[in-house]
C-alpha positions as CSV (number, residue, x, y, z in Angstrom):
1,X,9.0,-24.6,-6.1
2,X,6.8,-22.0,-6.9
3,X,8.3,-18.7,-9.2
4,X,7.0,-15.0,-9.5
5,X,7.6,-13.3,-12.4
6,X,7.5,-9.4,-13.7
7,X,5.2,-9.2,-15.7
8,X,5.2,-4.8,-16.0
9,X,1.6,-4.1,-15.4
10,X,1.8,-0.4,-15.0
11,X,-0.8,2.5,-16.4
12,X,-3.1,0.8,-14.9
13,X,-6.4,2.3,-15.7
14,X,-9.2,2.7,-12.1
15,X,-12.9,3.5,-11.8
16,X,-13.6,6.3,-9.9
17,X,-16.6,7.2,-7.7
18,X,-18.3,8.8,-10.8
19,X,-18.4,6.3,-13.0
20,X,-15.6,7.1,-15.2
21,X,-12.1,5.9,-15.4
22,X,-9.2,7.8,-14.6
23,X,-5.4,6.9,-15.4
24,X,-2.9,6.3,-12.8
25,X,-0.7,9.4,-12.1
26,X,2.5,9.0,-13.9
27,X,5.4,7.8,-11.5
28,X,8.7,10.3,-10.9
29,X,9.7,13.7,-10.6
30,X,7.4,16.6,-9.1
31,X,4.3,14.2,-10.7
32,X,4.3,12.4,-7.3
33,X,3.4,15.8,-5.4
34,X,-0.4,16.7,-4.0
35,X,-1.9,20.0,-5.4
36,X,-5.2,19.9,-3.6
37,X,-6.9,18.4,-1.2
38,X,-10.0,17.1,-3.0
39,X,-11.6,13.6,-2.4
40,X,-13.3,14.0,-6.0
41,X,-9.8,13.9,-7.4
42,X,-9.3,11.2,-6.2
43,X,-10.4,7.9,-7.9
44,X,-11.4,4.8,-6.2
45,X,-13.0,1.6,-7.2
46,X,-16.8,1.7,-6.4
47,X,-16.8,-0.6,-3.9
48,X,-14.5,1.1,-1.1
49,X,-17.1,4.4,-2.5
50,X,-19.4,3.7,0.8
51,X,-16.0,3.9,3.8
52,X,-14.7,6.2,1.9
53,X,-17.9,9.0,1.2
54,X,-18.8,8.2,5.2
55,X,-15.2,9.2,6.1
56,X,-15.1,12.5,4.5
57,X,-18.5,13.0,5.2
58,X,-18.0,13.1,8.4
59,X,-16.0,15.3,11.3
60,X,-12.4,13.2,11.2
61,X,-12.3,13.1,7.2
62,X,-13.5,16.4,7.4
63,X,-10.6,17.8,9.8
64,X,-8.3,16.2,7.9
65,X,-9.1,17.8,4.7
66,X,-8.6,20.7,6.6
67,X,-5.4,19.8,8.3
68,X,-4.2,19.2,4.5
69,X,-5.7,22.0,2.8
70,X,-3.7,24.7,5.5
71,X,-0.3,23.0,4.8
72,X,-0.7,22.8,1.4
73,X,-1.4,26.9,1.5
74,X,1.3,27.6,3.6
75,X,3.8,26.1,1.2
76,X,4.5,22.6,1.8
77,X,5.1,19.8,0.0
78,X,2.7,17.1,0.5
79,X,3.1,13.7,-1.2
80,X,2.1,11.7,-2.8
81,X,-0.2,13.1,-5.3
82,X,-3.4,10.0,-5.2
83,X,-3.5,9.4,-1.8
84,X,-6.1,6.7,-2.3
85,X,-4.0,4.8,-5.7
86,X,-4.2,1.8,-3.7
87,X,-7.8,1.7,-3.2
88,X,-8.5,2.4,-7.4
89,X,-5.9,-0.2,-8.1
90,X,-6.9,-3.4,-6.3
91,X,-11.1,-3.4,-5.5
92,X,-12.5,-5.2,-2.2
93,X,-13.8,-8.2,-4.4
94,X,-10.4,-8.6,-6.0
95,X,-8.3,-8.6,-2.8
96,X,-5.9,-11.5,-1.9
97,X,-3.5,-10.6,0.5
98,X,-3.2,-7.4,2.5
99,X,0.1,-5.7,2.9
100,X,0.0,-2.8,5.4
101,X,2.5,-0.1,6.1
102,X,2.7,3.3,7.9
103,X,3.2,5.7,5.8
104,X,4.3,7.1,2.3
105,X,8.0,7.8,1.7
106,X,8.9,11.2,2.0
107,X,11.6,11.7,-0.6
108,X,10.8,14.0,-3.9
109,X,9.1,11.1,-6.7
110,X,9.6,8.3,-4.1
111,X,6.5,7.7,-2.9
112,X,3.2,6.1,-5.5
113,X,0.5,6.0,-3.0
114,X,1.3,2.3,-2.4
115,X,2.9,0.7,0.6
116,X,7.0,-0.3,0.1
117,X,6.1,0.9,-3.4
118,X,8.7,3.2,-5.2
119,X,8.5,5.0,-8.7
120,X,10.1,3.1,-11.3
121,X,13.3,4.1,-12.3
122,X,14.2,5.7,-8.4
123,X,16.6,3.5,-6.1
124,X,15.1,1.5,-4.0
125,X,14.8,2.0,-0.2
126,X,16.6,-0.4,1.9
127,X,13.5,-1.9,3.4
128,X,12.3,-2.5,-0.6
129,X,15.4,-4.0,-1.1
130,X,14.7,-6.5,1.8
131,X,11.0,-7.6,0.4
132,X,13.3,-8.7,-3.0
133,X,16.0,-10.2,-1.1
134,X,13.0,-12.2,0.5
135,X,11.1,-12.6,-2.5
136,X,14.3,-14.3,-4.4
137,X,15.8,-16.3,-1.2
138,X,11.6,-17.6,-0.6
139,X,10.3,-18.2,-4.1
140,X,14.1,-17.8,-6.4
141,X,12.4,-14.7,-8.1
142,X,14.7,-12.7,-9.8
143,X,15.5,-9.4,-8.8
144,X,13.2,-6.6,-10.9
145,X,14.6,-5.2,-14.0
146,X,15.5,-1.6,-13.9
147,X,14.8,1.1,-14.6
148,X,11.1,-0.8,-15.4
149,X,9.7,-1.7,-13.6
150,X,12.1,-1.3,-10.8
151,X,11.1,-1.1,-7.4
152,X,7.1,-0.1,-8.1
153,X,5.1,-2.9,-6.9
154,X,1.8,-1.9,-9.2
155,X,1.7,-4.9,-11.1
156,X,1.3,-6.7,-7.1
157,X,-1.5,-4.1,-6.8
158,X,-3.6,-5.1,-10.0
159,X,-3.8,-8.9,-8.7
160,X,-5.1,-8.3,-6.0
161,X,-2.3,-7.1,-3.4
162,X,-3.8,-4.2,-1.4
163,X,-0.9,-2.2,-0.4
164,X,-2.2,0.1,2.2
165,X,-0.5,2.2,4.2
166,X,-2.0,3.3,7.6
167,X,-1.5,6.8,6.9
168,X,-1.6,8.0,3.3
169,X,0.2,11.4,3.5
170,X,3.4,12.7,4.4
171,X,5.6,16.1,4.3
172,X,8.8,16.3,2.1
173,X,11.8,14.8,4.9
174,X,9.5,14.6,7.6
175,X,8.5,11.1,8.2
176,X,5.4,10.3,10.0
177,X,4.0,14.2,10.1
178,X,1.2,13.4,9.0
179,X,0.0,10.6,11.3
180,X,-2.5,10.8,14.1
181,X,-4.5,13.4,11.5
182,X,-7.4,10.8,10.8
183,X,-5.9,9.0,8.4
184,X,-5.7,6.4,10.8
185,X,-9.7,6.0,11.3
186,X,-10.3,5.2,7.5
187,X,-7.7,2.8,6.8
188,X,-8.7,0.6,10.0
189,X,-12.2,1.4,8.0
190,X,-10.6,-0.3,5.1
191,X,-9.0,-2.7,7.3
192,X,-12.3,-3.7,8.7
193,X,-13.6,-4.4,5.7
194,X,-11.7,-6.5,4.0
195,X,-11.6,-8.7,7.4
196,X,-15.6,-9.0,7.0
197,X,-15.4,-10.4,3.2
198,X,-16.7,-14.1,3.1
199,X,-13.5,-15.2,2.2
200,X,-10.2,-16.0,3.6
201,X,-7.4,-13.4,2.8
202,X,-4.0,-12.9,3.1
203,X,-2.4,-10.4,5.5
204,X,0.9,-10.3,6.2
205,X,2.0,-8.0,9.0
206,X,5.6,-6.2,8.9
207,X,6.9,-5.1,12.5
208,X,4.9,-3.7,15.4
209,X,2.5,-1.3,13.8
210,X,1.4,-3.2,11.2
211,X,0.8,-5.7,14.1
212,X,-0.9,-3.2,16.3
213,X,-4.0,-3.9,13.7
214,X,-4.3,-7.6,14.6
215,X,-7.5,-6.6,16.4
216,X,-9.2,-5.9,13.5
217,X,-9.0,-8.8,11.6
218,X,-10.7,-12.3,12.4
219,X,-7.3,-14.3,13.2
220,X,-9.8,-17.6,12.7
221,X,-11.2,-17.0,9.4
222,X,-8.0,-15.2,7.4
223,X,-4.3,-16.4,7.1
224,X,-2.4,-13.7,9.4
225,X,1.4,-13.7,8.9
226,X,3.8,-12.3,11.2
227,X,7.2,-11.1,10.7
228,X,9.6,-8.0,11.8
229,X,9.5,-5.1,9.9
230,X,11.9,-5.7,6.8
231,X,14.0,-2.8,7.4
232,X,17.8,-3.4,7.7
233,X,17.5,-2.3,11.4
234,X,15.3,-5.6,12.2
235,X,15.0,-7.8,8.8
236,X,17.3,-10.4,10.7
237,X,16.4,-9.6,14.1
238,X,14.7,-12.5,16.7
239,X,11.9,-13.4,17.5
240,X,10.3,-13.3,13.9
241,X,13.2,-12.4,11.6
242,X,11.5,-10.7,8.0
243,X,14.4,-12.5,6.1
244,X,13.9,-16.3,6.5
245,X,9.6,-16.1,6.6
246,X,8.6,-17.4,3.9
247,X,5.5,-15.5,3.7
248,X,5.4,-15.1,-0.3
249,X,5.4,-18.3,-0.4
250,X,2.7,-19.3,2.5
251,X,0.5,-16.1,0.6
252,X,0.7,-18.2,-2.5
253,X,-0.1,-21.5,-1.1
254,X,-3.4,-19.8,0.8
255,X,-4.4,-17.6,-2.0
256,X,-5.3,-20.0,-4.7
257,X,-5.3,-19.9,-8.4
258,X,-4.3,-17.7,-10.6
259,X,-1.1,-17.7,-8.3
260,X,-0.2,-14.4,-8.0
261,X,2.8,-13.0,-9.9
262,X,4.5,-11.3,-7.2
């Protein structure tokens, strides 16, 4: 049987769009929190540079930034602070597998700009919990060490495990307030393009909107996994239970070697 191991790959260093490299934002506290609403800020490995400069270049990215410049001037908290951290962490030509969720969490230093991702040392959301439960019951990892690298999931990232949510900001307790602002139109961007690379990738979809993106992906040329969403509410739930998948496993078998370390 195959094992996954920790191996602690955060501070992860990432390329941005001008050719210098910029380190990750640290994890926790008030660190996790966006200032300003500023694409240049925002690092991203060179290759997804093209989606992203024609997103913001034109009139969705541009409302968007809008959208997030007046909240941020009226006062609220916006998280989390790199809104495009999974895009510097794992580049197109390094993608394996594709992970998608919907949006950040919404808790004060929760949320690290990658999806089911928490800051270390910060209890883990019960839908996190699940992907371990998975993880250990599919492949006998063990459960992560805390308080590092607890529940963050960058180490997955820097193999090649793009963790994208759909939408990639969120106000503090308010859940999904941020979707249907654009977001939404570069992500199936990103979405797209992974699903044109000449090779077969991984992408395992969690529950009905992770699903909703089938469309966008060649179901003939990648290795599309289905499951519920792993939230307590329908982990164990028919027709495609999350616990019981076995998709860590099927991810490893398609992806090839190095196996990745999940």
């Amino acid at each position: 049987m195959n094992r996954s191991l920790f191996d602690g790959m955060d501070g992860i260093h990432s390329q941005n769009g001008r050719g210098t490299f910029a380190a990750a934002p640290a994890a926790g506290g008030a660190s996790n929190r966006l200032f300003c609403a500023d694409p240049s800020d925002w690092p991203v490995a060179p290759g997804w540079r093209p989606a992203i400069n024609t997103f913001f270049d034109g009139p969705n990215g541009r409302t968007l930034l809008d959208f997030l410049r007046k909240r941020l001037a009226d006062g609220l908290v916006v998280f989390p602070q790199q809104p495009l951290r999974a895009l510097a962490l794992t580049p197109p030509e390094s993608v394996r597998v594709v992970i998608l969720g919907q949006d950040p969490y919404h808790g004060p230093g929760q949320a690290e700009g990658l999806a089911f991702s928490v800051a270390p040392a910060l209890p883990m959301p019960p839908s996190l919990r699940n992907i371990f439960k998975e993880l250990r019951r599919d492949l006998g990892t063990p459960l992560p060490i805390s308080p590092e690298p607890g529940g963050s999931l960058v180490r997955w990232a820097a193999q090649g495990v793009l963790l994208l949510n759909t939408c990639l900001t969120v106000e503090a307790g308010r859940p999904a307030s941020h979707a249907g602002r654009g977001w939404e139109v570069l992500t199936d961007a990103v979405i797209r393009q992974v699903a044109g690379l000449d090779r077969s990738v991984v992408f395992m979809l969690w529950g009905a909107h992770a699903q909703s993106k089938i469309g966008l992906i060649d179901v003939g040329r990648h290795r599309v996994l289905l499951a519920n969403h792993p939230s307590p509410l329908s982990a164990l739930r028919p027709p495609r239970p999350f616990i019981g998948c076995n998709h860590f496993s099927a991810a490893l078998a398609h992806a090839g070697s190095p196996p990745i370390r999940f």
